[in-house]
C-alpha positions as CSV (number, residue, x, y, z in Angstrom):
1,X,-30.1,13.4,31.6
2,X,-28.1,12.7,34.8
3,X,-30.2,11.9,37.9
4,X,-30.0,14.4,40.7
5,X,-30.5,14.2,44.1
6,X,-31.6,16.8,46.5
7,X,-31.3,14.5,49.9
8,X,-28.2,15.3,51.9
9,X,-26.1,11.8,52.8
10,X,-25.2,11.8,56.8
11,X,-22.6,9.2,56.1
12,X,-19.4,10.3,56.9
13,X,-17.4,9.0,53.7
14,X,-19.5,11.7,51.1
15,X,-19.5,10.2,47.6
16,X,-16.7,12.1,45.2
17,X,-17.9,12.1,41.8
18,X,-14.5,11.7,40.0
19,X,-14.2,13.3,36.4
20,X,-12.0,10.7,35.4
21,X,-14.4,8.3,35.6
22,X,-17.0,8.2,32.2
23,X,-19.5,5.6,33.5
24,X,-19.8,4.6,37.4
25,X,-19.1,7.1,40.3
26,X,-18.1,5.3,43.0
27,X,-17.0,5.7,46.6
28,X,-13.7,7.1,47.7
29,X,-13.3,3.5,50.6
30,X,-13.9,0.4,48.6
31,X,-14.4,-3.1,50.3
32,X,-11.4,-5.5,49.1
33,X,-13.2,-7.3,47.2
34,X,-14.3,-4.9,45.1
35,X,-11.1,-2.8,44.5
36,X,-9.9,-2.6,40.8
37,X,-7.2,-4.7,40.1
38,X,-4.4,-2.2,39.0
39,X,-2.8,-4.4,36.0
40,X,-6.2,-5.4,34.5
41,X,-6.9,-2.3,34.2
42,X,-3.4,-0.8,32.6
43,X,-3.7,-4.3,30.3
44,X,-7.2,-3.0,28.9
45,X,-6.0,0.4,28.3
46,X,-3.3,-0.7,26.5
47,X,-5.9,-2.5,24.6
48,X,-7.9,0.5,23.9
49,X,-5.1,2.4,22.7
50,X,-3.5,-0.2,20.3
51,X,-7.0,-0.8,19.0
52,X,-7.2,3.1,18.2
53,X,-3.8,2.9,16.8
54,X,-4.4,0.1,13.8
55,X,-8.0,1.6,13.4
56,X,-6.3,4.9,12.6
57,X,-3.3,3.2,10.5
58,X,-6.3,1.2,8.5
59,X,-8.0,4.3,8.2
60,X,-5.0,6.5,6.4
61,X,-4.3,3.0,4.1
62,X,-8.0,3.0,3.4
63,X,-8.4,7.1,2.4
64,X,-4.7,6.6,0.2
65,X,-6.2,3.7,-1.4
66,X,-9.4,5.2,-2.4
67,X,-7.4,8.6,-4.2
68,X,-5.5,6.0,-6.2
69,X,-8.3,4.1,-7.3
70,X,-9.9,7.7,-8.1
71,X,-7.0,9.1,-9.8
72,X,-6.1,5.6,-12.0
73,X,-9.6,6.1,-12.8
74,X,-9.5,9.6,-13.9
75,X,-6.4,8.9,-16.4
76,X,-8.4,5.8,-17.8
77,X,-11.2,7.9,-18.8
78,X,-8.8,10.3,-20.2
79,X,-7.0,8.0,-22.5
80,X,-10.7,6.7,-23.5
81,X,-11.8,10.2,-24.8
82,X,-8.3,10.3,-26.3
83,X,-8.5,7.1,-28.1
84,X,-12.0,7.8,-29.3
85,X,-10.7,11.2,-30.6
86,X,-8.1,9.2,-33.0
87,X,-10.4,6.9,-34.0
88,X,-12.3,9.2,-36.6
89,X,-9.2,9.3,-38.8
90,X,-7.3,6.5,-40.8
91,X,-5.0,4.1,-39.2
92,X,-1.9,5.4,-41.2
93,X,-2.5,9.2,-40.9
94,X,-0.1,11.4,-39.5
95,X,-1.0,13.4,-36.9
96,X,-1.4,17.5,-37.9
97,X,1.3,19.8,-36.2
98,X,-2.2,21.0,-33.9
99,X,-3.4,17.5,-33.0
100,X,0.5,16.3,-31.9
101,X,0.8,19.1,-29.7
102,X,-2.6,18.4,-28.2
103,X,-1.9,14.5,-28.2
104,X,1.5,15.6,-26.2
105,X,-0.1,18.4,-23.7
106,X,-3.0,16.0,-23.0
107,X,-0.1,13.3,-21.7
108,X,2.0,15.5,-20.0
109,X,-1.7,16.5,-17.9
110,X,-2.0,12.5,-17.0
111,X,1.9,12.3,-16.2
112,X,1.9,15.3,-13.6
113,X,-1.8,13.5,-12.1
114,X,0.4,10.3,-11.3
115,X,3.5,12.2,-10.1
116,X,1.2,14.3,-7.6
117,X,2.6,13.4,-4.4
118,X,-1.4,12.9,-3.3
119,X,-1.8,10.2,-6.1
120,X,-0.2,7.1,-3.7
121,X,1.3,5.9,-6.9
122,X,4.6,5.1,-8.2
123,X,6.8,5.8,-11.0
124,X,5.0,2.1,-12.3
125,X,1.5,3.6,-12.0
126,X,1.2,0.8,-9.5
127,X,0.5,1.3,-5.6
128,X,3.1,2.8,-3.6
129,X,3.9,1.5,-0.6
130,X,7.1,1.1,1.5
131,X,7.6,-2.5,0.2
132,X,7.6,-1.0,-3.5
133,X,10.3,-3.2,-5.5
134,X,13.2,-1.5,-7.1
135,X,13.2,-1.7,-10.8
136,X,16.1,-1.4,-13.1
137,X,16.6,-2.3,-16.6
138,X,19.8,-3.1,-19.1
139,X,20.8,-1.0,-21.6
140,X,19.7,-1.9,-24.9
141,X,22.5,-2.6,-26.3
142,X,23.4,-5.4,-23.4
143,X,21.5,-8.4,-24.7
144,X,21.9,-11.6,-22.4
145,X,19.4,-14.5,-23.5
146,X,19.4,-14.6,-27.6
147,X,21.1,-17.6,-28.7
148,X,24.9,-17.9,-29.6
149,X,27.5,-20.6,-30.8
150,X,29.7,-21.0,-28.2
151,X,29.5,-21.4,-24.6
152,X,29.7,-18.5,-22.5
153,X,30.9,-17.7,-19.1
154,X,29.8,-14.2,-18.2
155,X,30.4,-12.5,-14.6
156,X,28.3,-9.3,-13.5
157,X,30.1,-7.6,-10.5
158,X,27.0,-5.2,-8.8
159,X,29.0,-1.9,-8.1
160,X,30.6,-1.2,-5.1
161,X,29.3,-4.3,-3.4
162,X,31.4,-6.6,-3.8
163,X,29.0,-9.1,-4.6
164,X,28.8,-11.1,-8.0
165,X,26.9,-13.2,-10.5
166,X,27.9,-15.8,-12.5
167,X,26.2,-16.8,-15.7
168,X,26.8,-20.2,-17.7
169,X,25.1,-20.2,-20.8
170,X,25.7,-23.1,-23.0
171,X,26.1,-23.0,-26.8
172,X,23.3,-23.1,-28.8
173,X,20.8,-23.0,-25.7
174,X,16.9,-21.0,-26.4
175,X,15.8,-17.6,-25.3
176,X,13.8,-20.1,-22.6
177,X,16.8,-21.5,-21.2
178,X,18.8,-18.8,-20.8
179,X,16.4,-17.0,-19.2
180,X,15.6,-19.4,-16.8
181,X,19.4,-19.8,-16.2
182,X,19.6,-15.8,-15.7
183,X,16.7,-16.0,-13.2
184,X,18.6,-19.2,-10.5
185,X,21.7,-17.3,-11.0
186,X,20.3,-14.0,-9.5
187,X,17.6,-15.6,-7.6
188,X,21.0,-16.3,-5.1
189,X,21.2,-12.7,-4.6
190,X,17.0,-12.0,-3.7
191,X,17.0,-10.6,-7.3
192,X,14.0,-11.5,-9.4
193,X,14.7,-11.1,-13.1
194,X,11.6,-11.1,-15.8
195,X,11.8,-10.5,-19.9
196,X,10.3,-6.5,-20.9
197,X,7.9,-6.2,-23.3
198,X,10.8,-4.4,-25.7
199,X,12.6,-7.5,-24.9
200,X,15.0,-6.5,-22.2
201,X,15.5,-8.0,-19.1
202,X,13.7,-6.4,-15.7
203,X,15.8,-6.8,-12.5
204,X,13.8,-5.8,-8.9
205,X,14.8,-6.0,-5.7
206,X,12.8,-5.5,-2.4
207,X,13.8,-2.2,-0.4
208,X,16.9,-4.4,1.8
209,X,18.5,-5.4,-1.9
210,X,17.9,-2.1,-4.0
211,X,21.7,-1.0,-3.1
212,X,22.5,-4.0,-5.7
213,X,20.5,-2.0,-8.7
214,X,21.6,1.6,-8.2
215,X,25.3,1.2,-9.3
216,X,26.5,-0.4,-12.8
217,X,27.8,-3.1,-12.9
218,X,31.0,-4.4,-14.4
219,X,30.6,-7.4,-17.1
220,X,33.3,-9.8,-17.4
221,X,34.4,-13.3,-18.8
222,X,34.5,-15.4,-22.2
223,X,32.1,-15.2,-25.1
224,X,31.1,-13.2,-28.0
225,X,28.7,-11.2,-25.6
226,X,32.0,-9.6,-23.5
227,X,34.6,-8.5,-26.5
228,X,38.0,-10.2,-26.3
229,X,37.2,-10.7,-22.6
230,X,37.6,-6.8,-21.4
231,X,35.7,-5.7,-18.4
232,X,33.0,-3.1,-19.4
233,X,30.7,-1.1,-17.2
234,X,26.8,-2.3,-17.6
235,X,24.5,0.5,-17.1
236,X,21.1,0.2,-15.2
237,X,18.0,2.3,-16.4
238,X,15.1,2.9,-14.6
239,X,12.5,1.5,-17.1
240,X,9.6,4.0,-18.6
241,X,6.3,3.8,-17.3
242,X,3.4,3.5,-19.8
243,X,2.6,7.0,-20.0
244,X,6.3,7.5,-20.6
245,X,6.2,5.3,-23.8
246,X,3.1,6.8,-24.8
247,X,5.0,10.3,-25.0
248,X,7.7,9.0,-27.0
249,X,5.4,7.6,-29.3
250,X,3.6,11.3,-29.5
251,X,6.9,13.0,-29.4
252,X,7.9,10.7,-33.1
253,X,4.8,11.6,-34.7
254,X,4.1,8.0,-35.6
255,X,0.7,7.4,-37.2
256,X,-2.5,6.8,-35.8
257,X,-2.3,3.1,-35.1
258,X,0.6,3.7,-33.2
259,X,-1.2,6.1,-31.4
260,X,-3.7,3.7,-30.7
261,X,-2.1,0.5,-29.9
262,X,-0.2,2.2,-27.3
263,X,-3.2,4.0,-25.6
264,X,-4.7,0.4,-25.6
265,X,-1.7,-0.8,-24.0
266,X,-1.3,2.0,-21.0
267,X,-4.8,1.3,-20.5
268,X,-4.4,-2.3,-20.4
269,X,-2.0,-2.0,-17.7
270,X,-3.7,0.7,-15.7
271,X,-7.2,-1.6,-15.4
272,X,-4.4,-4.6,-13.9
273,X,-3.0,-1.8,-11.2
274,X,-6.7,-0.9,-10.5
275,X,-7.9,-4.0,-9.9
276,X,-5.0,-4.3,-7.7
277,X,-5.5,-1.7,-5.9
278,X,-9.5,-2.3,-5.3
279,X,-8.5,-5.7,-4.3
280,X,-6.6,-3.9,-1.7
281,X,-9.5,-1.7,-0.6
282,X,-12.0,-3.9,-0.2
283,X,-9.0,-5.7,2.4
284,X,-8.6,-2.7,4.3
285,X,-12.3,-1.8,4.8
286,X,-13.0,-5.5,5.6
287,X,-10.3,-5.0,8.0
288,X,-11.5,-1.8,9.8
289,X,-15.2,-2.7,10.2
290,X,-14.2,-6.4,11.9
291,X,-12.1,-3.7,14.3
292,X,-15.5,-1.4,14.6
293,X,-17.8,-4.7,15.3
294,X,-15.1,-5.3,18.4
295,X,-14.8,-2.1,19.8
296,X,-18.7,-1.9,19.9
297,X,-19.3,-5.2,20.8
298,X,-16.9,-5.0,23.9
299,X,-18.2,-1.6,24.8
300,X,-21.1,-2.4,24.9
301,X,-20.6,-5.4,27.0
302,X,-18.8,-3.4,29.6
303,X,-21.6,-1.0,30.4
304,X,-23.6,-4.1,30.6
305,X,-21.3,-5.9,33.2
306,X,-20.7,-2.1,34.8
307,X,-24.9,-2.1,34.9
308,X,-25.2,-5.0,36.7
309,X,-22.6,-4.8,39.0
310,X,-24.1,-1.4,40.5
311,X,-27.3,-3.0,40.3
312,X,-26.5,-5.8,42.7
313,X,-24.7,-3.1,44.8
314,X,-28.2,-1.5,45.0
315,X,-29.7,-3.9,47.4
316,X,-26.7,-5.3,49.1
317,X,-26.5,-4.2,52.6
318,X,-24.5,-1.0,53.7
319,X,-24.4,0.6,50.2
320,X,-24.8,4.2,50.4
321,X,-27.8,4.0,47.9
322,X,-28.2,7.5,46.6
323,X,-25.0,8.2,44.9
324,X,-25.4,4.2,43.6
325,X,-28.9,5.0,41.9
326,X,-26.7,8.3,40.6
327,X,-24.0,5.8,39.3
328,X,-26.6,3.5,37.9
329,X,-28.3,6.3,35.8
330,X,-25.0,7.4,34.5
331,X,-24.5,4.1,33.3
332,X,-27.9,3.7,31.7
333,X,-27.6,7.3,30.1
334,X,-24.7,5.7,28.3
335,X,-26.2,2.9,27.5
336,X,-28.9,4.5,26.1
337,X,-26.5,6.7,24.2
338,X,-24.9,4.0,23.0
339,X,-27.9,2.4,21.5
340,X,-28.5,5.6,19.9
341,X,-25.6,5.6,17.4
């Protein structure tokens, strides 16, 4: 509680308690050497305020991370009861007309949980951030790193860009090769290029590039891969997502096992984004409570130096020493307070 006085001051210069003021009331004349230096003070607001800012950008990170974990989590289990379902028949069944259309309404559920704009994840299942890559795929029919006879020169104009690759790919040369060959071409243009697991190429770009992957591209040059040397328009495909090729495979009506093996897979690939993404929680929680331990450290440090200072002022001459001993149980309130929580 605040400490009140009933004794009337005779001093001219009454003290003004200030509102603005959360922890020292102090006179309206100041001696020079105790005025508040004016820039200090702006600097340590700013201080306060940019502090506040990253805590409350760490915070938002922190809640989005924790929904994705939850919701990668939630269509984990659900593939598990799934699988578990299809494991009490034979490997080469066929799925009933009953069980399909429960197999395909059970993954359309999981693909409308990841598309929720609330679930922080992209069309990857992976973490969305601004930084996302962009990722585009070949058609199928394109292929670009089997082996041939001949040399080939092959150039891939990227839409309406204007810029170009150029792709030397000597005769006889091993899926390893030309891949690695693929990859320095492109890596000139800040593309990174990685083998599918159908066997098709993956090309992603960072946000600055991903103009280069949404146009097709025009394929040029010599070699049995370009017929009789005509230009011809490459499309790009977004690739599927797991959950994607887990409905097509429900969608065929393959047999159990395929049933299975792809469930395994998806989940395979959702336990790598979710230890991704708790990776990246424990960061951002890390992060926040070293800002916490600051701002309560250096809080409480400057009610200690504001205790002290009013203290000396307590028995220094010329000190109007009612309203200090107010000030000073103001500060100890807080202090208390502080303590408290």
């Amino acid at each position: 509680m605040l400490v009140k006085s009933s004794e009337k001051t005779h001093a001219p210069e009454a003290i003004n308690m200030a509102k603005s003021e959360p922890f020292v009331t102090q006179a309206k004349e100041r001696p020079e050497n105790q005025a508040i230096n004016k820039v200090t003070a702006k600097q340590e607001q700013v201080a306060v305020l940019s502090r506040w800012s990253i805590r409350g950008q760490l915070s938002q990170a922190l809640a989005q991370t924790e929904h994705s974990e939850v919701t990668l989590k939630q269509m984990f289990n659900a593939l598990d009861k799934l699988a578990k379902q299809l494991n009490t028949q034979a490997a080469t069944d066929i799925p009933q007309v009953m069980q399909q259309a429960n197999i395909q309404s059970k993954v359309n559920l999981l693909q409308q949980l990841a598309a929720q704009p609330g679930s922080g994840l992209n069309k990857q299942l992976k973490l969305a951030s601004e930084n996302s890559l962009s990722v585009r795929q070949l058609n199928a029919n394109i292929d670009l790193i089997s082996v041939r006879p001949h040399d080939e020169r092959i150039q891939l104009l990227m839409g309406r860009s204007g810029k170009s690759v150029i792709l030397n790919l000597p005769a006889n040369q091993g899926e390893a090769k030309n891949l690695e060959a693929i990859q320095g071409a492109f890596d000139k243009q800040e593309i990174n290029v990685e083998l599918g697991r159908d066997n098709r190429l993956l090309f992603s770009a960072t946000k600055d590039q991903a103009g280069l992957l949404d146009e097709p591209w025009i394929m040029s040059g010599q070699g049995i891969r370009v017929a009789a040397g005509n230009p011809i328009s490459v499309p790009l495909e977004e690739p599927q997502n797991p959950l994607q090729q887990l409905a097509k495979i429900a969608e065929s009506n393959s047999n159990i096992q395929a049933h299975r093996d792809k469930i395994k897979q998806v989940q395979q690939q959702l336990k790598t984004n979710l230890f991704k993404i708790q990776a990246q929680r424990k960061e951002l929680a890390s992060q926040l409570e070293q800002i916490e331990k600051a701002a309560s450290a250096e809080q409480n440090s400057q009610l200690s130096d504001d205790s002290n200072r009013i203290s000396e002022q307590m028995f220094s001459s010329g000190t109007n020493n009612i309203a200090t001993i107010m000030a000073q149980a103001n500060v100890t309130r807080s202090i208390v307070r502080f303590s408290l929580y």
